[in-house]
N, C-alpha and C positions, 0 to 999 in steps of 0.2 A: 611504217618506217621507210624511208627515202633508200635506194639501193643505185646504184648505177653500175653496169659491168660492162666493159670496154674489151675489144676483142680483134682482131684481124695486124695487128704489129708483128714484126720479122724483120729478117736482113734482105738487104735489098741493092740491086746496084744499081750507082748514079745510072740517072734516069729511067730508071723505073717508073712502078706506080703499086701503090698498095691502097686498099680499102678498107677502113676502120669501123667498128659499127661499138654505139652505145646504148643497152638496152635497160630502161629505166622502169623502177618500181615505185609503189609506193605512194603516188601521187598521179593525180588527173593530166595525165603527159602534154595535151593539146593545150592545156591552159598556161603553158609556160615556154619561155623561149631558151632555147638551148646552146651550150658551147663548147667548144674543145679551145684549151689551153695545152703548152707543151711546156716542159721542163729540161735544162740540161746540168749537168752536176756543174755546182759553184756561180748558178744564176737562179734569178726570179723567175716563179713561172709565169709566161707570157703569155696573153690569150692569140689566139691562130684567127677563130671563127664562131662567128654567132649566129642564127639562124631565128625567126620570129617563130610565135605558135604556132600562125598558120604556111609557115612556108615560104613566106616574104614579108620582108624585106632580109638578106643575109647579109655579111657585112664580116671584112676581114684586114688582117694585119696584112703590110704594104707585101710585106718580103715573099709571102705565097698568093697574092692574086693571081690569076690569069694561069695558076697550075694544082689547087685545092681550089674542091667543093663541098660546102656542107649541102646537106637535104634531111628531109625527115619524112616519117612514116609513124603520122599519127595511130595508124589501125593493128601496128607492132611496137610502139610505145620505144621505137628506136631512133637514132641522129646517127647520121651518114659523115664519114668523110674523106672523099674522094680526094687519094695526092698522086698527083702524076708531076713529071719528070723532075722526081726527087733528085733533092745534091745532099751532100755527103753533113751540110749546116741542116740540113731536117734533122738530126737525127736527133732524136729525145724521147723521153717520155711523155706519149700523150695522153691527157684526162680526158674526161665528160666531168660537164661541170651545169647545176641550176641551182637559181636560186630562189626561193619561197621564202615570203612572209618575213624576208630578216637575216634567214641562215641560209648558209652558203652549203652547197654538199657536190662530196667529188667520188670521181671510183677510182677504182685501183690504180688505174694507166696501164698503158700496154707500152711494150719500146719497141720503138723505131731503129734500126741500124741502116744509114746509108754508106754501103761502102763498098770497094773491088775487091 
């Protein structure tokens, strides 16, 4: 059974930076490419970033380039993601999210608060 649990979310003030970690069960980690989406109340959730099995190619939404990083640790069966100098519009609910074979699977989310 597929599990994902996401961890490292808090309050936070503009420009900051916090460190999210997603640790995955359930399936052969390296054979899958991984991602974080975030969610805010009264919207779709959006994806953030995606990350390949091995590591590269990664690939992200316009609005957090050049200040979020994904990374992964195949030999911890985790996905990284590094946000630095958070604004007060990060603030959501971030998932871990893969997908296999068809079905899509999420974990809990952890929340983000950016704010003074």
């Amino acid at each position: 059974q597929v599990l994902l649990v996401e961890s490292g979310g808090g309050l936070v003030q503009p420009g900051g930076s916090l460190r999210l970690s997603c640790v995955a069960y359930g399936f052969p980690f390296s054979t899958r490419a991984m991602n974080w989406y975030r969610q805010t109340p009264g919207k779709e959730r959006e994806p953030v970033a995606t990350i390949a099995r091995s590591g590269s190619p990664t690939n992200y939404t316009d609005s957090v380039k050049g200040r979020f990083t994904i990374s992964r640790d195949n030999a911890k069966n985790t996905v990284y993601l590094q946000m630095n100098s958070l604004q007060p519009e990060d603030t959501a609910v971030y998932y871990c999210n893969v997908r296999r074979f068809g079905d899509e699977f999420w974990g809990q989310g952890t929340q983000v608060t950016v704010s003074s």
